[in-house]
C-alpha positions in Angstrom: -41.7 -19.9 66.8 -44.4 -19.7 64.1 -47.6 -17.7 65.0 -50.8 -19.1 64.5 -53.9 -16.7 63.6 -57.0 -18.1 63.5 -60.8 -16.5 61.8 -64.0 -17.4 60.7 -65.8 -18.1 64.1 -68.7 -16.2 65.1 -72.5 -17.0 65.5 -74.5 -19.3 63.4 -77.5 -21.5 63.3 -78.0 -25.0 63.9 -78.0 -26.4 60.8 -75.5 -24.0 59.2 -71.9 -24.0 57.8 -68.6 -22.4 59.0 -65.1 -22.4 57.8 -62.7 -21.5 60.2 -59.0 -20.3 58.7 -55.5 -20.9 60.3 -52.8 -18.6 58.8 -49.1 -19.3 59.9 -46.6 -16.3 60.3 -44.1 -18.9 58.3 -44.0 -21.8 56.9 -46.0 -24.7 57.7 -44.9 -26.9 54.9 -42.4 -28.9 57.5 -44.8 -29.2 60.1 -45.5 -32.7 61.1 -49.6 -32.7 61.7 -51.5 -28.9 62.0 -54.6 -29.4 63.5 -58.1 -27.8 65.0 -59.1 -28.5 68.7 -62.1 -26.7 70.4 -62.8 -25.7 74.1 -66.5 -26.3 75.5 -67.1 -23.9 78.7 -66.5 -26.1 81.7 -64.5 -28.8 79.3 -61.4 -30.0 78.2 -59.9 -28.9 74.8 -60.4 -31.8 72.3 -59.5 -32.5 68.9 -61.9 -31.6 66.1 -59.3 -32.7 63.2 -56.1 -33.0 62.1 -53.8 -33.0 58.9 -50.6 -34.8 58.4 -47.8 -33.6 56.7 -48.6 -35.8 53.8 -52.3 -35.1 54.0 -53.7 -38.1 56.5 -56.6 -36.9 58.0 -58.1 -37.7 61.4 -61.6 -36.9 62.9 -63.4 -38.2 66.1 -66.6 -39.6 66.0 -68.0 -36.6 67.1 -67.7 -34.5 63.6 -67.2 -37.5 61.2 -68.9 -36.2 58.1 -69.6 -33.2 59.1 -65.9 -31.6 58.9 -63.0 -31.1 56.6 -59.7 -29.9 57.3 -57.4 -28.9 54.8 -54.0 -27.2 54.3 -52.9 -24.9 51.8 -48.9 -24.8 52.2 -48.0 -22.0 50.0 -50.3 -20.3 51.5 -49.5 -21.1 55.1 -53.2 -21.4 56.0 -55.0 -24.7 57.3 -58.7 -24.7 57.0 -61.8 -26.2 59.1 -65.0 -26.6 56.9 -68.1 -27.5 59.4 -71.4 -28.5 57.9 -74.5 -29.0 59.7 -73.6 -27.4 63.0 -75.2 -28.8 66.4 -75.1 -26.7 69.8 -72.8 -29.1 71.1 -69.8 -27.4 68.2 -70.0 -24.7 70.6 -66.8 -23.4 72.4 -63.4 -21.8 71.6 -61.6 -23.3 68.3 -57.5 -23.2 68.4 -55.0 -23.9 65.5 -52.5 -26.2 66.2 -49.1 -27.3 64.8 -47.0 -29.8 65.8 -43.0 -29.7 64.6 -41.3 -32.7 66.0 -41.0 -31.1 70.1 -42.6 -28.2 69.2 -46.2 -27.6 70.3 -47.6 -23.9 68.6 -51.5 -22.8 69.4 -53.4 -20.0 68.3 -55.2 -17.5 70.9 -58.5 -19.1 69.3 -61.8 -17.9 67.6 -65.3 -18.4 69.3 -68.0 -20.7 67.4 -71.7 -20.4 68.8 -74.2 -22.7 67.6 -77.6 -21.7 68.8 -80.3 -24.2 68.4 
C-alpha cells in the first residue's frame, strides 16, 4: 500500500496563493485518478480536484479557475496550485489515490484562509 505524504499548507491571506504537494512512497504512474479533497470543521470531505491517469482533470464549481492539479510521475508527487484563496478554502486538505479497489489517503495538511 503506497503512502501518501502531503505539504505546503499552512496560513495565508485571502487573496493569496498556495501549492500544496503529494509525494507517494512508490509509484503512482498506474494509479487510476490521484486526487485532492479538503475537510471544513463541522463538514464533509469534498473533492477539490482530481487527475486521471491520462491527465483528465476535474474541478467543482467551487474552485474552477482558481486551482490546478498536476502530477509529476517520475517524481511520484501530485500537486495543488490554489490562487486567490477565500475563507471558505479553509479546512484539512488529503491526497488521494485511487488503484482500481484500492482507496490510499494521506494524514492531511491544514490550509487557513483568514480574511
Amino acid at each position: 500500500q503506497v503512502q501518501l505524504v502531503e505539504s505546503g499548507g499552512g496560513l495565508v491571506q485571502a487573496g493569496g496563493s498556495l501549492r500544496l504537494s503529494c509525494v507517494a512512497s512508490r509509484s503512482i504512474f498506474a494509479y487510476d485518478e490521484m486526487g485532492w479533497y479538503r475537510q471544513a470543521p463541522g463538514k464533509q470531505r469534498e473533492l477539490v480536484a482530481a487527475i486521471s491517469r491520462g491527465g483528465r482533470t476535474n474541478y467543482p464549481d467551487s474552485v474552477k479557475g482558481r486551482c490546478t492539479i498536476s502530477r509529476d510521475n517520475t517524481k511520484n508527487t501530485v500537486y495543488l496550485q490554489m490562487s486567490s484563496l477565500k475563507s471558505e478554502d479553509t479546512g484539512v486538505y488529503y491526497c488521494n489515490g485511487v488503484l482500481g479497489t484500492i482507496n490510499n489517503w494521506g494524514q492531511g495538511t491544514q490550509v487557513t484562509v483568514s480574511s
